[in-house]
C-alpha positions as CSV (number, residue, x, y, z in Angstrom):
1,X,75.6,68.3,-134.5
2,X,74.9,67.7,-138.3
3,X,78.8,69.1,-138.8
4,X,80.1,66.0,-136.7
5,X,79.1,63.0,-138.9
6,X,81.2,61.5,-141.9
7,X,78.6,62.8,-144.3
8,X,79.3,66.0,-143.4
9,X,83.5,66.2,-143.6
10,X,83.1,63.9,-146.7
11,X,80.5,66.9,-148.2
12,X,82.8,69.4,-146.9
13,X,86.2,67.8,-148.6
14,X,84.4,67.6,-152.1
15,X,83.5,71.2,-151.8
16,X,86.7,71.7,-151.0
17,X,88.2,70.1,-153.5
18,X,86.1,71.8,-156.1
19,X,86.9,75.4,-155.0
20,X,90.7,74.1,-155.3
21,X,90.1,72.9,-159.1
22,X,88.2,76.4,-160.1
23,X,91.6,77.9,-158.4
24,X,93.5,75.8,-160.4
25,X,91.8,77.3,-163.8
26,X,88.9,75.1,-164.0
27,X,85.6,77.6,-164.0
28,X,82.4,76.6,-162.8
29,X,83.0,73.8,-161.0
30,X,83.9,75.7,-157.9
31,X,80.5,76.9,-158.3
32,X,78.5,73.5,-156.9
33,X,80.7,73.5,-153.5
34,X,78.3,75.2,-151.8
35,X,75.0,73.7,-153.0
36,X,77.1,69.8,-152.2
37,X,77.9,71.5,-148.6
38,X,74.6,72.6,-147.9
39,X,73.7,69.3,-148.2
40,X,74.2,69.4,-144.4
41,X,74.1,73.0,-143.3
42,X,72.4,75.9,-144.1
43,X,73.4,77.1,-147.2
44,X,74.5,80.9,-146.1
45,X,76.6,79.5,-143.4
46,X,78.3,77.1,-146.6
47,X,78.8,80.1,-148.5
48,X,80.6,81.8,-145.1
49,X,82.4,78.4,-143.8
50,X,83.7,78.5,-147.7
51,X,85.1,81.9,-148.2
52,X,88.9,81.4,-146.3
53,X,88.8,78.3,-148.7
54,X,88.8,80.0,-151.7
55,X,91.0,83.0,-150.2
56,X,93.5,80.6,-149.3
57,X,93.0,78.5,-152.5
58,X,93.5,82.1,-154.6
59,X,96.7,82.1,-153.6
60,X,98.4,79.3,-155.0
61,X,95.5,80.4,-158.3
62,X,97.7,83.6,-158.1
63,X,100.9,82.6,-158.5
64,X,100.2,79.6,-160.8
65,X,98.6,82.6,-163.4
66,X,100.7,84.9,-162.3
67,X,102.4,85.6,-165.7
68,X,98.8,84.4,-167.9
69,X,95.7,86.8,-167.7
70,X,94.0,89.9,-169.7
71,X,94.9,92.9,-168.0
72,X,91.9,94.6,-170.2
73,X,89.2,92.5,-169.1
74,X,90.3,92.3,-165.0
75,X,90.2,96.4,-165.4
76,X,86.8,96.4,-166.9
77,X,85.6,93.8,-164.6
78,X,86.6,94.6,-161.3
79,X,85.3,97.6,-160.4
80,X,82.0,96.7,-161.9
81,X,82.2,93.3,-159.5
82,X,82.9,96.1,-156.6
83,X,79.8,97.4,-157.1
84,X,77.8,94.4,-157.7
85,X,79.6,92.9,-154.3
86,X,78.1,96.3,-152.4
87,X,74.5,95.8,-154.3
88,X,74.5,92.1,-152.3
89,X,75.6,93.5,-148.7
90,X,72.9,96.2,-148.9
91,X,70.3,94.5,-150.1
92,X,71.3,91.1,-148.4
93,X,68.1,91.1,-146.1
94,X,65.8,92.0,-148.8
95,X,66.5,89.8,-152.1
96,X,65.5,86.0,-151.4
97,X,68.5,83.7,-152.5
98,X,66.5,81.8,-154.4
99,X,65.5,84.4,-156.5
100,X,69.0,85.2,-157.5
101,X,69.6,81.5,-157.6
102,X,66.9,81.0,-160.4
103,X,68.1,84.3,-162.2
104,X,72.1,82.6,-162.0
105,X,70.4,79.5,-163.5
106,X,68.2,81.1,-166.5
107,X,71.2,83.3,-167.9
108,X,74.0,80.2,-167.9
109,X,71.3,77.6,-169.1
110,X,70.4,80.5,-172.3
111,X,73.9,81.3,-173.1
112,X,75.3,77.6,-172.7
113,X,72.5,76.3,-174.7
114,X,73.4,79.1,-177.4
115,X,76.8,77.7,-177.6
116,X,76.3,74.6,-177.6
117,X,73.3,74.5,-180.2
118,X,75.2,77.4,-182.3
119,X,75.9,76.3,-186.0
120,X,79.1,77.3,-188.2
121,X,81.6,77.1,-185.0
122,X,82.1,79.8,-182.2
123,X,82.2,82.6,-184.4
124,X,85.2,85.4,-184.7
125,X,86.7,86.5,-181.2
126,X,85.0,89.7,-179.5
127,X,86.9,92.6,-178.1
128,X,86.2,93.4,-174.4
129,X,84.0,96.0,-174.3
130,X,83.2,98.5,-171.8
131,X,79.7,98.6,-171.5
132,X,79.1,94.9,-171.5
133,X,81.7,94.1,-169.2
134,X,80.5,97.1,-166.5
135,X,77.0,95.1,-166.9
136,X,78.3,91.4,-166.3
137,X,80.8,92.8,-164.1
138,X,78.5,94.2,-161.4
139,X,75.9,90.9,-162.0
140,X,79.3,88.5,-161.5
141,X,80.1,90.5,-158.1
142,X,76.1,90.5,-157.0
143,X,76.0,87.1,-157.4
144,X,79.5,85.8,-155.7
145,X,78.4,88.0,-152.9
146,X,75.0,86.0,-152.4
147,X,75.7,82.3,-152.9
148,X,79.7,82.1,-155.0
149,X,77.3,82.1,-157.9
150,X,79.7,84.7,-160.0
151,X,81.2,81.8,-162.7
152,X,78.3,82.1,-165.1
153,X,77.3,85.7,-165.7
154,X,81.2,86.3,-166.0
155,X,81.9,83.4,-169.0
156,X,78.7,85.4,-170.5
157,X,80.9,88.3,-171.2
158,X,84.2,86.7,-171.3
159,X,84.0,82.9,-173.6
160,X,83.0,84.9,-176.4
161,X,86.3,86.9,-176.3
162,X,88.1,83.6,-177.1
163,X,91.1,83.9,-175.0
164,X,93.8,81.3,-175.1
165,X,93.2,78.9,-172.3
166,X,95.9,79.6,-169.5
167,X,94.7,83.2,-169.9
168,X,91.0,82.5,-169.8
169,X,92.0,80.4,-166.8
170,X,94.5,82.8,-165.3
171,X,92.0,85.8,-165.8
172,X,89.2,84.4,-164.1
173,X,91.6,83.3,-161.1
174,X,92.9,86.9,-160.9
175,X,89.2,88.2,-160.9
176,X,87.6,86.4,-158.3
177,X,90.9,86.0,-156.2
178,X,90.0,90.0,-155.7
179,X,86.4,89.3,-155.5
180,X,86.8,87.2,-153.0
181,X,89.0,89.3,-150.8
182,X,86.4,92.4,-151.1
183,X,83.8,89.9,-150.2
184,X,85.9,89.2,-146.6
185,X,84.4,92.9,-144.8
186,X,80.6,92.6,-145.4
187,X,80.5,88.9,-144.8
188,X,82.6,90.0,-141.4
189,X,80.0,92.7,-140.8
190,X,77.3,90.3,-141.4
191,X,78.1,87.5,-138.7
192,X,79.3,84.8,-141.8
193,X,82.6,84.3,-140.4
194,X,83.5,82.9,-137.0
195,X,85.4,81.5,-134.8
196,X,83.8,77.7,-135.7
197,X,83.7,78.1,-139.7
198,X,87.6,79.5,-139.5
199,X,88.5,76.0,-137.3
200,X,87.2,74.1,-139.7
201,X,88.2,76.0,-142.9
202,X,91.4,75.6,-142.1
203,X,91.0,71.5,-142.1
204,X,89.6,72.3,-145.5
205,X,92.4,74.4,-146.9
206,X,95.0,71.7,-147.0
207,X,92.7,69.0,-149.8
208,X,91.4,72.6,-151.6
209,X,95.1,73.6,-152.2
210,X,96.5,70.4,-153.3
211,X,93.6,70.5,-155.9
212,X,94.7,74.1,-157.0
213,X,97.8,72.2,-158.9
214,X,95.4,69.5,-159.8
215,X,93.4,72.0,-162.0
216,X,96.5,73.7,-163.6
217,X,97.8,70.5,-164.8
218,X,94.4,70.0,-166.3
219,X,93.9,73.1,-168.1
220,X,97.8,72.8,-168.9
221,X,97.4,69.5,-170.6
222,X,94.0,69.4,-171.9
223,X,93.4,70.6,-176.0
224,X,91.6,73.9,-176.4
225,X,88.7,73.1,-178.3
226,X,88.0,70.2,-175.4
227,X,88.6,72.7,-172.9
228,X,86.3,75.3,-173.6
229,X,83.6,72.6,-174.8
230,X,84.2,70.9,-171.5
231,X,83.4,74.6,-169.8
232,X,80.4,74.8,-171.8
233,X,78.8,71.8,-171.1
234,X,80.0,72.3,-167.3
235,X,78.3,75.6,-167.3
236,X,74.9,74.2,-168.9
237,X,75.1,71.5,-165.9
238,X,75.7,73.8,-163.1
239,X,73.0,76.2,-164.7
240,X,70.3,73.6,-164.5
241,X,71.5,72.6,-161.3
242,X,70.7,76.1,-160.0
243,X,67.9,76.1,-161.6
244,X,66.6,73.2,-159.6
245,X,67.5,75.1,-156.6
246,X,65.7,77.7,-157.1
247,X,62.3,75.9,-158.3
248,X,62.5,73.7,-154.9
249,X,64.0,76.2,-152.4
């Protein structure tokens, strides 16, 4: 089997390794651990194999943030990610992945770009709004249901609220922390966790947790201006990247 060879467990510890650092408060990057998994498995049964990772990962997230998040935002955003989590399980069978791959790819790569190429500095802070949020909640939850694709249509609502770092961090921890533990029943109900995936998640948990700390001290230590430009540009990479998925299959 593909999962026995070193290519695979070396695959499977960088994934692992990046779910631990978007734990630790380091967005996006926990995004491109299934795409470097599925470099040697299919990538459905990455996104299953991955899931106790990131539970078990969210923990330590939890309690590193436990005292740093926007109460305002998580209440706006997690029912909307409810629904957008029970969108994906009923429609799993009938929406292509790639599809919501490309679609993943297109909004990060327009709103990155618009940062990125904006003149006259980020602009004043936003408030959260309702409306908005209710919108890029329920695409965040879609999309984290499908392929752990939820870190770009979320910093489309929440980077241009400006939040101090730990609490952009600790908020986006909190958030898919709970989307992740909603995400456990359907992808039970739909044959994505086993008895194999758990045996070998739980090899995984123990470099994905270490990395948890790894990220905090990270976000902790690193200026906010390079932080956020550091997101950006890591969300323009990762967009493009899914992009390229999606336009090869």
């Amino acid at each position: 089997m593909e999962e026995t060879t070193i290519g695979y467990w070396v695959a499977a510890g960088i994934a692992a390794v990046l779910v631990g650092m978007s734990k630790g408060g380091l967005p996006v990057v926990g995004i491109l651990a299934v795409p470097v998994l599925s470099l040697f498995i299919p990538p459905v049964t990455a996104a299953g194999l991955l899931l106790p990772v990131y539970i078990v990962s969210d923990v330590f997230g939890l309690y590193a943030y436990r005292k740093e998040f926007d109460s305002r935002v998580l209440l706006i955003l997690a029912p909307a990610a409810t629904i957008g989590i029970a969108v994906g399980w009923a429609t799993a069978s009938l929406v292509p992945e790639r599809a919501v791959t490309g679609l993943v790819g297109t909004i990060g790569l327009a709103f990155s770009l618009n940062l990125l190429l904006r003149r006259g500095g980020p602009g004043a802070p936003r408030r959260a709004e309702i409306a908005p949020g209710l919108f890029w909640g329920t695409i965040t939850g879609f999309t984290s249901f499908v392929s752990h694709a939820g870190g770009p249509p979320y910093q489309v609502y929440v980077l241009p609220l400006r939040l101090e770092k730990a609490v952009f961090a600790g908020t986006s921890t909190v958030l898919f922390a709970y989307v992740n533990a909603v995400k456990l029943i359907p992808y039970w109900a739909l044959g994505q966790l086993n008895t194999s995936n758990l045996k070998v998640a739980a090899t995984l948990m123990i470099p994905a947790s270490l990395a948890v700390f790894a990220g905090v001290r990270l976000v902790r230590v690193l200026p906010p201006v390079l932080f956020f430009r550091l997101v950006t540009w890591a969300l323009f990479a990762v967009s493009v990247k899914l992009l390229w998925d999606a336009a090869t299959g």
